[in-house]
N, C-alpha and C positions, 0 to 999 in steps of 0.2 A: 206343377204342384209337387208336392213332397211326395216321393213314392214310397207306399204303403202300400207294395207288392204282394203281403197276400194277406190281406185286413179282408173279411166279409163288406160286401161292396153296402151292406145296412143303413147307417143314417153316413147321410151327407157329411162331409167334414172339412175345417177349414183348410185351407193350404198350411204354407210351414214346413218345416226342415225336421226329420230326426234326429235325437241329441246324440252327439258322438259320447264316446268315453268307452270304459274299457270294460263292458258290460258281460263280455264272454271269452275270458280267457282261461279257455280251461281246452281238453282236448277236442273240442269244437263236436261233438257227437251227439245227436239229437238226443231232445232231455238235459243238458248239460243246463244249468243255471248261469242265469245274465240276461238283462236285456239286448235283444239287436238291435238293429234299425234298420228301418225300409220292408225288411221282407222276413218273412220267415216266423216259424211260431214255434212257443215255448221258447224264449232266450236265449237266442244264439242258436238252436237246433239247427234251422236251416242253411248257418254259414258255416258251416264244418268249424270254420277258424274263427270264431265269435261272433260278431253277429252276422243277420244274414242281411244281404242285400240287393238289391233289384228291385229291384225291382222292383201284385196288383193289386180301397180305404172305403167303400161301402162295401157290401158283400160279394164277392167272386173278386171281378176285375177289376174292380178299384179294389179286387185282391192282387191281379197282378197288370191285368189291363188298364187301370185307373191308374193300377202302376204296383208289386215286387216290389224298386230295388227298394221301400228301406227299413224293416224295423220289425228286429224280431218280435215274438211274443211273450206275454207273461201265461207263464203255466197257470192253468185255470184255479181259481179259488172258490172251494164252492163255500166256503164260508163268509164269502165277499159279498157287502150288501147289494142288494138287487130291484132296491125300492120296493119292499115286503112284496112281489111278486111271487116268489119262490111257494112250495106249498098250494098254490088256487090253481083250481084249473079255469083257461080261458074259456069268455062265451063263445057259441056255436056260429059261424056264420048264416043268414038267413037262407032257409032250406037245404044245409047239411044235411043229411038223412043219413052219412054214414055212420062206422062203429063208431064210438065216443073213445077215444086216448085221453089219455093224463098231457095234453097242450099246458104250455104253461102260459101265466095272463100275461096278456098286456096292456100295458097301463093307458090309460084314454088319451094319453096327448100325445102317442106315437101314432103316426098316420099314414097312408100308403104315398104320399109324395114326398115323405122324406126318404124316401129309397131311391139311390143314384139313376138317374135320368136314363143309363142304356141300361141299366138291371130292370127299368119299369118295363121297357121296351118287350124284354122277352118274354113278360108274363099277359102279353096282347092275347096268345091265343089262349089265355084262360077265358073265364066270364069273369064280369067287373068285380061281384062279391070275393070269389075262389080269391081273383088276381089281386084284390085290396087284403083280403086274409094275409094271404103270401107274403105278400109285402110287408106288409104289418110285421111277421116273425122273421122275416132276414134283416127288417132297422134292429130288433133287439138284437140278432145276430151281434151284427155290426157292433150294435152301443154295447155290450157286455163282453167283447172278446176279450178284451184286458182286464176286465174283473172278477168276471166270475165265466170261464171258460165250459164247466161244465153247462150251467144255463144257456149258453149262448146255443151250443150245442142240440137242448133240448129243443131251442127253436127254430133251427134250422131242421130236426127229424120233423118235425109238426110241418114246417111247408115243404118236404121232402112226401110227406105224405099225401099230399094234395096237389103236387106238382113234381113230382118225382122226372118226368122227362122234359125237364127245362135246366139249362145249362148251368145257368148262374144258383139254381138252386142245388143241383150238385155239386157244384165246386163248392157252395159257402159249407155244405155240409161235411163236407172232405177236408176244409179250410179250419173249421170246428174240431173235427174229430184231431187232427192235427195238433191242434192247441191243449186237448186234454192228454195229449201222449198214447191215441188207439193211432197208432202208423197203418197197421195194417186196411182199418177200416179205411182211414186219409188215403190210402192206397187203389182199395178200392174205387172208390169213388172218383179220385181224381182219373185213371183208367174212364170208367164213365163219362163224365163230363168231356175229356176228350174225344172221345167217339160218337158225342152228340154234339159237340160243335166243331170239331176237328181243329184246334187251337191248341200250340202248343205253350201256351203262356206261363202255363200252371206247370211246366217240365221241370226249372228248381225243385218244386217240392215233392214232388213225384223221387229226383235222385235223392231227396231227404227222407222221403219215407224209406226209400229202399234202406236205406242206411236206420234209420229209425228200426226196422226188423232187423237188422244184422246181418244184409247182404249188401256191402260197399264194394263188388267186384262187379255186383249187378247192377249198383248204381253209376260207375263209372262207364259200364257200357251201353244204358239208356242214356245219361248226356252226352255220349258222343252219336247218338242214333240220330239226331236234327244237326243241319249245318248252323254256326251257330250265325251266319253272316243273314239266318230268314226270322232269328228273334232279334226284338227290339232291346233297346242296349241295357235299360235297367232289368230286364230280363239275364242278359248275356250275363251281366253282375252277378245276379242272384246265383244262376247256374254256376261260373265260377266259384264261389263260394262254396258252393256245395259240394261241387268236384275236387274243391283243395279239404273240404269236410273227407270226402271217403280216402283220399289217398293218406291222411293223418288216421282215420280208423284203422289203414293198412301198416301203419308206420312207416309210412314215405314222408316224411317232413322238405326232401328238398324234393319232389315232385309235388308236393302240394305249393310249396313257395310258385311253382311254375304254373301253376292253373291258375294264379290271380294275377298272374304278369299282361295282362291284358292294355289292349290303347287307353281302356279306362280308366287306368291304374295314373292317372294325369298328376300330382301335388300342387300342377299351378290350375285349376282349375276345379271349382267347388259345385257337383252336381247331386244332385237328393240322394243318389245312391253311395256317393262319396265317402261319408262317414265308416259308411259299413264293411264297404271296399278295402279303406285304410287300414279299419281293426282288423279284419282278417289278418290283412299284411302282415301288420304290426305281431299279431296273435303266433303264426307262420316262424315269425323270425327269433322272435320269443321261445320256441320251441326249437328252436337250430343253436340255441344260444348266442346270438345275434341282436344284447340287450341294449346297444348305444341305438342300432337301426331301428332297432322296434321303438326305442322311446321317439326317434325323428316321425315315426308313421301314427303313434298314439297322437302328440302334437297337432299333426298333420290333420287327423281325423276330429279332434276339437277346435282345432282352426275353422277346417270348413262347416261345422255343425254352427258354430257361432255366425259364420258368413251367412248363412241359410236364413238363420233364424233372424240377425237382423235387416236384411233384406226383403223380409215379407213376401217371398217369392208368389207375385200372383198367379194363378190359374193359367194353365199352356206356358208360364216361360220358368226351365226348373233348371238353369244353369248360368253362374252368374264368372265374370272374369274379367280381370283386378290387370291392367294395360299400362305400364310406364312407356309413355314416349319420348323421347329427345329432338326435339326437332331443330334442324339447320336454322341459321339466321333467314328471317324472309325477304322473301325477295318483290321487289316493286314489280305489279304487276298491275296492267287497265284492265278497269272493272267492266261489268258485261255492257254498262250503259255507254263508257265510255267509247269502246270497241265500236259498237256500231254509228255513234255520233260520226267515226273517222269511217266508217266503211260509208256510209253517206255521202263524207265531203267529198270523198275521191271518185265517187260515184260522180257526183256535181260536178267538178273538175272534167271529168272526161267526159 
């Protein structure tokens, strides 16, 4: 699937590729405008070098487990329509008895099975009502994080409230708060969420917050605190990314070039975090003045965004690759029926 590395794991979403191009070229520093791809929130924030990538597309780990590497965020618009949502407050589930908050609604034809398949899983040991509530505000999560960022957020505190020690429901809230540009709270939280599931998936964004508060000395030395051979690779993406992010916030342009120089870093081969990989590159080199390379890696990264996309990359397979063979003249050889018709005769013979 397309990874959408750190997308709230909320409503289900199809597969697909994110769109390459040059959505974050600026000094890659969380807040920076442009879209990413695969991973990362607020546009480009989480790829130092534009966008972010890795890497998990319903709430949490289809933030980064579902899949990081690919596709930054858009900074929240609270002006963005929200299907007149915004404003009401939602109904109570049956026997709430708690304090009443400002919940925001949600609209009747969102339901708790539209919420990714291992995000349902963790909210088991709620009760069925709590656990459908829950669920219910991390699909809006999910469906509103590129609209209207604030919102989304609203509805990840509402099941934060009600499920406060369940993983996926910390992370989407950290994932949230990320997207409106509160780092430090995304900080928080993500801290949290690791020490309740002990998972380091969510570590790109974690080095992006630190960077987001204006400690990129700190960030550089939380991505090197996991080896990076125990994350998985759209993961490993994202994280580079981020770490070629803090070392441009230090003004290391040719030690950030070096954090992206990963096995990933492939040209012949187009995998969902690809895109995002590239622009960095591209972004990297761009800033070295290095403009012929960077234009071969821009290219590069709309090549594979287009291979993704026309591919329709189904579900479990997210890497696709393009094989010229040459092969020798062929050569006469007995077919398998053949073969044993003579291993027979000789058999008969003796």
């Amino acid at each position: 699937m397309a990874d959408d590395s750190r997308r709230p794991r909320g409503e289900r979403g199809a597969g697909g590729a994110s769109r390459g191009g040059r959505g974050g070229r600026d000094s890659g520093r969380p807040g920076a405008s442009g879209r990413g791809a695969g991973s990362g929130a607020g546009g480009g924030r989480s790829g130092g070098a534009g966008r972010s990538g890795g890497g998990a597309a319903g709430a949490g780990r289809a933030s980064a487990r579902g899949a990081n590497a690919s596709s930054g965020w858009k900074k929240g618009r609270p002006d963005a329509q929200s299907g007149g949502a915004k404003g009401r407050t939602a109904t109570r589930p049956p026997g709430d008895d708690r304090p009443r908050h400002d919940d925001p609604a949600i609209p009747d034809d969102v339901t708790a099975n539209q919420l990714d398949r291992m995000a349902r899983a963790e909210l088991k040991t709620l009760s069925k009502d709590n656990a459908d509530w829950v669920a219910r505000h991390l699909v809006m999560a999910g469906r509103l994080i590129d609209t209207d960022a604030a919102l989304a957020h609203r509805h990840a505190l509402a099941a934060a409230r009600r499920a406060g020690r369940i993983g996926v429901v910390r992370e989407t809230t950290a994932i949230t708060a990320y997207a409106t540009g509160d780092f430090a709270l995304a900080l928080r939280e993500l801290r949290t969420y690791r020490r309740i599931t002990g998972r380091d998936d969510q570590l790109p964004l974690m080095v992006d917050s630190e960077r987001g508060v204006g400690r990129p000395q700190q960030a550089l030395e939380l991505g090197r605190s996991v080896p990076r051979a125990t994350l998985e690779p759209a993961v490993q993406v994202a994280l580079a990314i981020a770490m070629s992010g803090a070392r441009l916030d230090l003004g290391q342009p040719e030690l950030a070039l070096a954090e992206l120089e990963i096995p990933q870093l492939d040209p012949d081969r187009a995998y969902s975090y690809s895109p995002a990989l590239f622009d960095a590159y591209a972004t990297v080199l761009e800033e070295l003045g290095r403009a012929a390379e960077a234009e071969e890696w821009w290219a590069r990264s709309e090549r594979a965004s287009e291979a993704l996309e026309e591919a329709a990359v189904p579900d479990g397979q997210d890497t696709i690759e393009i094989i010229e063979e040459f092969l020798d003249e062929p050569v006469e050889t007995e077919t398998p029926r053949e073969d044993l018709s003579r291993s027979r005769a000789e058999d008969a013979d003796a």
